[in-house]
C-alpha positions in Angstrom: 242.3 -96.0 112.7 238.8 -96.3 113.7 236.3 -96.0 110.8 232.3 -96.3 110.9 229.6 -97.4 108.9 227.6 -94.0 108.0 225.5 -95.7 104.8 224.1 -98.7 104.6 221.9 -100.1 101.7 220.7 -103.7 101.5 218.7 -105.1 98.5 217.8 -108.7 98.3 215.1 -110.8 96.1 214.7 -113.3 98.3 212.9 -113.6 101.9 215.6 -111.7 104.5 213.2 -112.8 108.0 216.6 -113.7 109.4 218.5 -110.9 108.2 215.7 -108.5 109.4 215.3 -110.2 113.1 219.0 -109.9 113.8 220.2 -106.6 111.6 218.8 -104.3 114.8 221.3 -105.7 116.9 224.2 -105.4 114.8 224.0 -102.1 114.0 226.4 -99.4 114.8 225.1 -96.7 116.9 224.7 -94.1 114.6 223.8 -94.6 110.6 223.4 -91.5 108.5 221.3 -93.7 106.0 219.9 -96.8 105.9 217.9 -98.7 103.2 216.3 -102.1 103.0 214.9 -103.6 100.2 213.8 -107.3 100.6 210.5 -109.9 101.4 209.4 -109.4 105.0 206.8 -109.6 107.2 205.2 -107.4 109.3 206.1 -109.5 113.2 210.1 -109.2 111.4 210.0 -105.4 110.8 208.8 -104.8 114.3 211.2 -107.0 116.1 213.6 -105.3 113.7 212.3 -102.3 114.9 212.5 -103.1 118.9 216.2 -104.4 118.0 217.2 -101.0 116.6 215.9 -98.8 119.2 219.0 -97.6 120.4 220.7 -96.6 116.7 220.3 -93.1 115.7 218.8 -93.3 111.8 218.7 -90.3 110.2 217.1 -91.4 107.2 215.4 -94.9 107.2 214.0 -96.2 104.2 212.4 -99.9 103.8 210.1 -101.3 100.8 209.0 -104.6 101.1 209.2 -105.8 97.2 206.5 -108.6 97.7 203.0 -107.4 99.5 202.7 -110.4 101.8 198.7 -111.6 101.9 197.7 -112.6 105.5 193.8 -113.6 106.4 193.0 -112.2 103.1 194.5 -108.6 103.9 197.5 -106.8 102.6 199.4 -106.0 105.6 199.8 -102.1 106.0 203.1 -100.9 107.2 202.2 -97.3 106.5 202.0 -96.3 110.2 205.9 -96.8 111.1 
């Protein structure tokens, strides 16, 4: 019997850079629901992104728990 992953929630407290770069390439083709929750940075979530491309998401959902500081900004993730 062939069985899917349809949710998939990930919550961590510590930095997840690795898990973030890789996840996209690991996922199954199709996810109903997705949720991450963890300390990232911005140049992670897009590689994330790019790595993902071909997974359908209905419903993607990612909080980054720690606002990461660079150059004296908060970086703004609002436009993804």
């Amino acid at each position: 019997m062939n069985k899917n992953i349809n949710y998939l929630n990930i919550e961590l407290n510590i930095s997840s850079s690795t898990l973030l770069k890789n996840l996209g390439q690991v996922l199954p083709y199709k996810l109903e629901h997705l949720c991450l929750i963890f300390l990232f940075n911005i140049n992670d979530l897009i590689i994330f992104l790019k790595n993902s491309q071909n997974t359908f998401i209905k419903k993607l959902l990612i909080k980054n728990i720690l606002n990461i500081i660079q150059n004296g900004k908060s970086e703004n993730i609002s436009y993804y």
